[in-house]
C-alpha angles and dihedrals in degrees: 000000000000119000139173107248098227140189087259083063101039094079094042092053088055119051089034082064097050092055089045084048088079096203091328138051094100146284108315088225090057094047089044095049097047089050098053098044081050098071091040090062099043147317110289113206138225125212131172121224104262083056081085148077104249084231093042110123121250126175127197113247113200150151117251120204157047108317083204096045103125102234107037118161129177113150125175097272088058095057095051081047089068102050093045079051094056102029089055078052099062128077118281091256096051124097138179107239097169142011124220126195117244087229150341108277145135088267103017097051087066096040107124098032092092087043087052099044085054110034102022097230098139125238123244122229088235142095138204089237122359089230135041126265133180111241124051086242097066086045092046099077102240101310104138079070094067105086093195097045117118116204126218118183120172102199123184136167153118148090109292097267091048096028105134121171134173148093148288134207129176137070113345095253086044096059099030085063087053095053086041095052082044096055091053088050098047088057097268121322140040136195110238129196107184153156111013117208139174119278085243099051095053098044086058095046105032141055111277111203103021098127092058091044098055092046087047083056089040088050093048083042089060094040098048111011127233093329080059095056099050097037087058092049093043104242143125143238102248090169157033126167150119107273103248104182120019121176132173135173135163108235101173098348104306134108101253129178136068147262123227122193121211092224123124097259082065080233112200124185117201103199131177090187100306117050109271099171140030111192117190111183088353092303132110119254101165135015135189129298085042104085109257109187141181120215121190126221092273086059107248136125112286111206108213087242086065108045113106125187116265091041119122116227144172114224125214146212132202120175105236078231088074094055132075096245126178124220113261082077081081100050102102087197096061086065102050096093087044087046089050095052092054102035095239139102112220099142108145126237111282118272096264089070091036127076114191127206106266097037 
């Protein structure tokens, strides 16, 4: 199906993101903001998947960086940098014919829109995984399993005085250290378009759907609250508390610290960007890939970038079995440098013995 990406969707992408964000996927005012000026500017598109060629060409278009960094700048002319950056890169007989987000989240659900309301690619209703997660390799489809793949990723962002742009070509954790160590550069954040892949390899490898699924959520989430939300993905209420310890600090480029309730279940969440751990009575109760979230009293979606001590929140959990999940969530060697930062190992069994939910 084709449709027109309109205002009315622009609210329910993004606060379904943000609760698919899972601590991370961006501020919900940024996402907000580069929505709406999306549909000012244009008319963004929205394709599934069988709208395509199998052998059509699609890149991932993200956001790299530290959602809490203290200088980020991406602005509109950045993003169409990138995929100039990335498209001069190609052979002269390849051709974008579509862009797809890295993850769901308050700002990455909505990446492309703006792409698609300038340039008129459409966007696909896919993402490289239907949830947020912290590093570019658990949001490259596998590729880092492909001996003979060669990444491209144009990357451009920051204020004047910080603004960095270029490309990278090599193997994908090659070129994904280069955008990180850009993004720090840059003040905090950089747009990213990479890695462009068939249709076919990235609906086998993605997440098809993702963006109508997080709308779907946004759209419960605006009729029920937050017991909506969480009744539509399946999930619970595990906690409710005052933060009483936050802490937060970028090592290479990623959100990393932890929040601690003062409830009775003495409830901790270990987050690099997105929540990884939640601890009750010093023991885990959920790990990633399972959605982790944090709600405010008014009953919206706290990014973990935004949650300060003395604030009251209510805590979510959502089974991994109740996402659409790709499978580099079950690749334990893609967690090792997230495990590292928080001193736990919480990596999943490998995909042969995990089934995720769209598969």
């Amino acid at each position: 199906m084709k449709r027109k990406l309109s205002i009315e969707d622009v609210k329910a992408a993004v606060m379904g993101g943000a609760i698919l964000g899972g601590g991370g996927g961006g501020i919900l005012e940024a996402g907000e903001r580069a929505a709406t000026l999306a549909m000012q500017v244009g008319t963004p598109q929205l394709w599934s998947v069988d709208e395509f060629d199998g052998q059509d060409l699609s890149a991932t278009v993200a956001m790299v960086g530290a959602p809490a960094a203290p200088h980020p700048l991406v602005q509109p002319r950045h993003l169409m940098r990138t995929l100039e950056l990335l498209q001069r890169e190609l052979p002269a007989h390849q051709h974008l014919v579509a862009l797809h987000t890295n993850e769901n989240g308050a700002e990455t659900t909505v990446n492309g829109w703006l792409h698609s309301a300038l340039c008129g690619l459409p966007v696909i209703d896919l993402a490289c995984n239907g949830r947020a997660h912290p590093t570019s390799q658990m949001g490259s489809l596998g590729l880092h399993t492909e001996d003979d793949y060669l990444s491209i990723q144009g990357y451009a962002g920051g204020a004047t005085e910080r603004y960095i742009e270029g490309v990278a070509r090599g193997r994908l954790d090659s070129t994904s250290a280069v955008v990180r160590r850009a993004s720090i550069d840059a003040g905090g954040m950089v747009a990213v378009a990479r890695n462009p892949v068939t249709i076919d390899y990235a609906v086998r490898h993605g997440a098809p759907g993702a963006i109508s699924f997080a709308i779907a959520l946004g759209h419960a989430w605006l009729d029920g609250g937050v017991e909506g939300a969480v009744r539509h993905l399946g999930g619970r209420m595990l906690a409710s508390g005052t933060v009483a310890r936050y802490s937060c600090e970028q090592r290479e480029g990623l959100d990393v610290g932890l929040v601690q309730l003062d409830d009775a279940h003495k409830t901790t969440l270990h987050f690099v960007n997105e929540y990884m751990v939640m601890e009750q009575q010093g023991r885990p109760v959920a790990r990633f890939p399972d959605l982790v979230m944090t709600f405010g009293e008014d009953g919206g979606p706290l990014v973990s970038a935004r949650v300060r001590e003395g604030q009251r929140v209510q805590v979510a959990h959502v089974p991994g079995s109740r996402l659409l999940l790709s499978r580099t969530m079950f690749m334990p060697e893609l967690y090792r440098p997230v495990e590292k930062a928080i001193g736990q190992a919480f990596a999943p069994q490998p995909l042969a013995q995990a089934v995720p939910a769209h598969a």
